[in-house]
C-alpha positions as a printed Julia matrix, in Angstrom:
60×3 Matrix{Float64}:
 -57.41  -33.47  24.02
 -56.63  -34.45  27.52
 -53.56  -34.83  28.63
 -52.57  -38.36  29.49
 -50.49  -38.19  32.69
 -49.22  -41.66  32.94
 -47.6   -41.01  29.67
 -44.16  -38.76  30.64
 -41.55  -37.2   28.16
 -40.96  -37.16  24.44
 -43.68  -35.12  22.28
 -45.5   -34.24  25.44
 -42.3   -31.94  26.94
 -42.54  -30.59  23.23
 -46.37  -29.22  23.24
 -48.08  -26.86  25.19
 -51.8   -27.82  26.91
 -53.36  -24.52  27.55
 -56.22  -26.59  29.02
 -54.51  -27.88  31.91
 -53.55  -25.02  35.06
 -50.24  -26.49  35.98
 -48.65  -26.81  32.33
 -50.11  -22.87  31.4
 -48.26  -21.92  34.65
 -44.94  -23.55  34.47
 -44.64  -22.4   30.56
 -45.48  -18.79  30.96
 -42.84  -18.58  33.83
 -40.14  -20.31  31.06
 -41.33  -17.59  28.77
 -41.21  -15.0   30.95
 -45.07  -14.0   30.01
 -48.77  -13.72  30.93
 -50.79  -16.48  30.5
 -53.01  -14.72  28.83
 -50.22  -13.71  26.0
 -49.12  -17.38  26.15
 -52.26  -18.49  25.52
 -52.6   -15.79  22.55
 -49.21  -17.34  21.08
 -50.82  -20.99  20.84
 -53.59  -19.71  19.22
 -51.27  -17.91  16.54
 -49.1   -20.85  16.16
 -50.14  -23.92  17.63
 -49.46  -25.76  20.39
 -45.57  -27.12  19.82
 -42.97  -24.95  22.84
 -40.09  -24.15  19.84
 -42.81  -22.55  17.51
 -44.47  -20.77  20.31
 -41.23  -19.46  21.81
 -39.94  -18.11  18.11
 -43.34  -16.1   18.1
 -43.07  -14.77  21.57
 -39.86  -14.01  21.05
 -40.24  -11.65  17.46
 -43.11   -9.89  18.92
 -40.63   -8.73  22.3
C-alpha cells in the first residue's frame, strides 16, 4: 500500500512503510538499527512501531 502523504498523523505515525526510503531511514535511527534488521522485525511482526520496537528490543 502506498503511503498517502496528504494524509498526516494518527495511525500513520503508528505503522512502519518499509516501502518508502525516508520512513525506513528515520525509524531505524529511532531504533537504533540496520535497516536491514528493521526491515527483518516487520516481517516478524508486522508493520505497527510499538510491536516492532517490543521485538527489537527482546532480541538486544
Amino acid at each position: 500500500m502506498s503511503d498517502d502523504k496528504t494524509k498526516v498523523g494518527g495511525q500513520d505515525r503508528a505503522r512502519i512503510n518499509i516501502d518508502e526510503d525516508y520512513e525506513l531511514a528515520d525509524w531505524s535511527k529511532k531504533f537504533g538499527v540496520s535497516k536491514e534488521r528493521l526491515k527483518e522485525a516487520v516481517a516478524a511482526v508486522g508493520d505497527r512501531a510499538s510491536r516492532v520496537e517490543s521485538y527489537l528490543q527482546s532480541r538486544r
